[in-house]
N, C-alpha and C positions, 0 to 999 in steps of 0.2 A: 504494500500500500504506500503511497506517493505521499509527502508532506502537501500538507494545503498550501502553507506560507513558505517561504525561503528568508533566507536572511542577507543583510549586507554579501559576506563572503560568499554565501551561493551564489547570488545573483550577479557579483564581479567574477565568480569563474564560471558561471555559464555562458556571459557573453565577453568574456576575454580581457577585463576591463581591471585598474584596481580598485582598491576598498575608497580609495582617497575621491575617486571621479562616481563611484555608486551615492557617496556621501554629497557630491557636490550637485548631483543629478536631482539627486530628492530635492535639496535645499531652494533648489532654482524649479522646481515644477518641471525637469524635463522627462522625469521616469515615474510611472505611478508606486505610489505607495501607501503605505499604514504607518502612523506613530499608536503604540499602546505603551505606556507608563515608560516613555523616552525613547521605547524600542524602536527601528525601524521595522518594517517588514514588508517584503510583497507576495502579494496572494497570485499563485503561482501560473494561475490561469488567465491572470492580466496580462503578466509579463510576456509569457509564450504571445498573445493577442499583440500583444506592442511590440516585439519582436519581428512580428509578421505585419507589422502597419496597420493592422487590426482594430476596431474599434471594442471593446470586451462587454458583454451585457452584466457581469458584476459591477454592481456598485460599491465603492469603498465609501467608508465614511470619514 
């Protein structure tokens, strides 16, 4: 079974990228994301959608 969310470090080695630019991606709105109690995180089936130019029918809050 597949995690729902990924984390910083997932999400800069699934798309080849470092922790430093997933951090600066969020901060600027250019990657979707979640904060929960500081955390960041993204729900993993945005990502893949945004990956692929996609628009995702999850809503984040």
């Amino acid at each position: 079974m597949q995690k729902i969310t990924l984390t910083v470090i997932e999400v800069s080695e699934l798309i080849s990228v470092s922790t430093t630019t997933i951090y600066a991606m969020a901060r600027e709105g250019q990657i979707p994301h979640i904060r929960i109690r500081g955390r960041i995180l993204f729900h993993r089936e945005v990502i893949e959608d945004w990956l692929r130019g996609e628009k995702s029918q999850v809503k984040l809050a």
